[in-house]
FIBA-749673 format. One line per 4 residues: number of its first residue (from 1); for each residue z, x, y of C-alpha. Coordinates in nm, 3 decimals. Example, Ala and Ser with C-alpha at 12.3 -4.5 7.8 and 13.67 -1.06 7.14 Angstrom:
# FIBA-749673
1 = 0.780/1.230/-0.450 | 0.714/1.367/-0.106
END
This chain:
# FIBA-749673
1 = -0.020/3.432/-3.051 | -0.116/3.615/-2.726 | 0.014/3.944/-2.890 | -0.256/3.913/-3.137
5 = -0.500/3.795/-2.896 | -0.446/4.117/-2.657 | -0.395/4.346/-3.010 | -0.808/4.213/-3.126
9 = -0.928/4.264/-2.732 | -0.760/4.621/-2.716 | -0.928/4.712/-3.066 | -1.275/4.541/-2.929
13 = -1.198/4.746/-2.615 | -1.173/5.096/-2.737 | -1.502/5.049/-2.986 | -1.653/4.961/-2.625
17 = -1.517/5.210/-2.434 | -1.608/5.480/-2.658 | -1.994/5.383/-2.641 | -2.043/5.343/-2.267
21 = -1.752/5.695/-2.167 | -2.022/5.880/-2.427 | -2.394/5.731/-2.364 | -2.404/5.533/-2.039
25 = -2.139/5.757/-1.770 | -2.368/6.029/-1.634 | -2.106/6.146/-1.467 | -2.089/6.544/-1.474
29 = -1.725/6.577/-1.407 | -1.640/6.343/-1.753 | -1.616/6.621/-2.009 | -1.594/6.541/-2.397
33 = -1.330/6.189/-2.406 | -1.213/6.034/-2.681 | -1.068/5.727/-2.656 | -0.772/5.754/-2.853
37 = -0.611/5.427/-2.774 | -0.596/5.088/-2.548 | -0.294/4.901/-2.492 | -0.347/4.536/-2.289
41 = -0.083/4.331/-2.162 | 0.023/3.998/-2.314 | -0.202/3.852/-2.041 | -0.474/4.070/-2.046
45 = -0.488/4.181/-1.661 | -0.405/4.530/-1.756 | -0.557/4.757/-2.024 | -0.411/5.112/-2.058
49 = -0.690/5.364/-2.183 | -0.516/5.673/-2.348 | -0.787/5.915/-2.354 | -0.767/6.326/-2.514
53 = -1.030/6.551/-2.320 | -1.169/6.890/-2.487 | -1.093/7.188/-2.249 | -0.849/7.336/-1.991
57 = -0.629/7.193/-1.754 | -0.887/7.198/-1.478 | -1.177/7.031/-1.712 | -0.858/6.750/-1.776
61 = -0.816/6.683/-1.437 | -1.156/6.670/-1.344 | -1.269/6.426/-1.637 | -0.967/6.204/-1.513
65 = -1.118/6.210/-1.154 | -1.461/6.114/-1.254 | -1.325/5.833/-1.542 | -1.121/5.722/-1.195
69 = -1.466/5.659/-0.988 | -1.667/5.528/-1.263 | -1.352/5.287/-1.320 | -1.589/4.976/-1.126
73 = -1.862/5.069/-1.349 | -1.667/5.088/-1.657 | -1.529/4.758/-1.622 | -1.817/4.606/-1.542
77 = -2.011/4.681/-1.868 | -1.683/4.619/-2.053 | -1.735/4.285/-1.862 | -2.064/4.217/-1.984
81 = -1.993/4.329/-2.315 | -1.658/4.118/-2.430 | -1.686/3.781/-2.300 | -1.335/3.747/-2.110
85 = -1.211/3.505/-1.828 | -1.119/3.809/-1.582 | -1.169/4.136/-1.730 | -0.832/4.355/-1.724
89 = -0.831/4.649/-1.505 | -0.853/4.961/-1.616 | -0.571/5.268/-1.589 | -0.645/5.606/-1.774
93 = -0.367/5.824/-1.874 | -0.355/6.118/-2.084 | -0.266/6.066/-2.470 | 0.012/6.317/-2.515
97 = 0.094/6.274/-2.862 | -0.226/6.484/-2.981 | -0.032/6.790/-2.788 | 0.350/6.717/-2.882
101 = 0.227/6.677/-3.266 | 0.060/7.015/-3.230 | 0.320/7.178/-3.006 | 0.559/7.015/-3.346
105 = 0.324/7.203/-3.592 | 0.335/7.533/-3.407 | 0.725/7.554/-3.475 | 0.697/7.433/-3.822
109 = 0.474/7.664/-3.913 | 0.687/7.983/-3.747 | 0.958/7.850/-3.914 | 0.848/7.808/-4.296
113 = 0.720/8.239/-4.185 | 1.049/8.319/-4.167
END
């Protein structure tokens, strides 16, 4: 029961996320985010944000600084916006599989060339 419970608030989480990261941060270090995923814990104290950043390493690292400072403010509309008991705190992490499914394309493709 709680698994589908955390499953709807991750869902109702990343729709949420993706609005305030794009209109409300003003931040100038948060580059272009998408929010690819959210995973929350069977009690919802945690929520895991998996976000993919356009740009270099140094425009990555920057956007993760700035989504790291604006983490209060984040959860704070995500507060006001799903009605929880505590709202889950928020870690942000790189979604790798965007780069390991191209880095898997690359050597298909050189392979099918030869």
């Amino acid at each position: 029961m709680s698994e589908v419970r955390a499953n709807r608030v991750a869902e109702q989480m990343k729709k949420e996320l993706g609005q305030i990261i794009t209109r409300k941060l003003k931040d100038p270090r948060v580059g272009f985010v998408t929010v690819t995923d959210v995973e929350v814990t069977g009690d919802l104290q945690q929520a895991k944000i998996f976000i993919s950043v356009l740009g270099d390493e140094k425009q990555k690292h920057e956007t993760l600084v700035g989504l790291a400072k604006a983490k209060g403010f984040i959860r704070s509309e995500i507060g006001q916006r799903i009605r929880l008991r505590k709202t889950p705190e928020l870690v942000f992490e790189f979604d790798e599989a965007l780069e390991y499914g191209n880095r898997i394309e690359g050597i298909l493709r050189d392979l099918n060339k030869k």
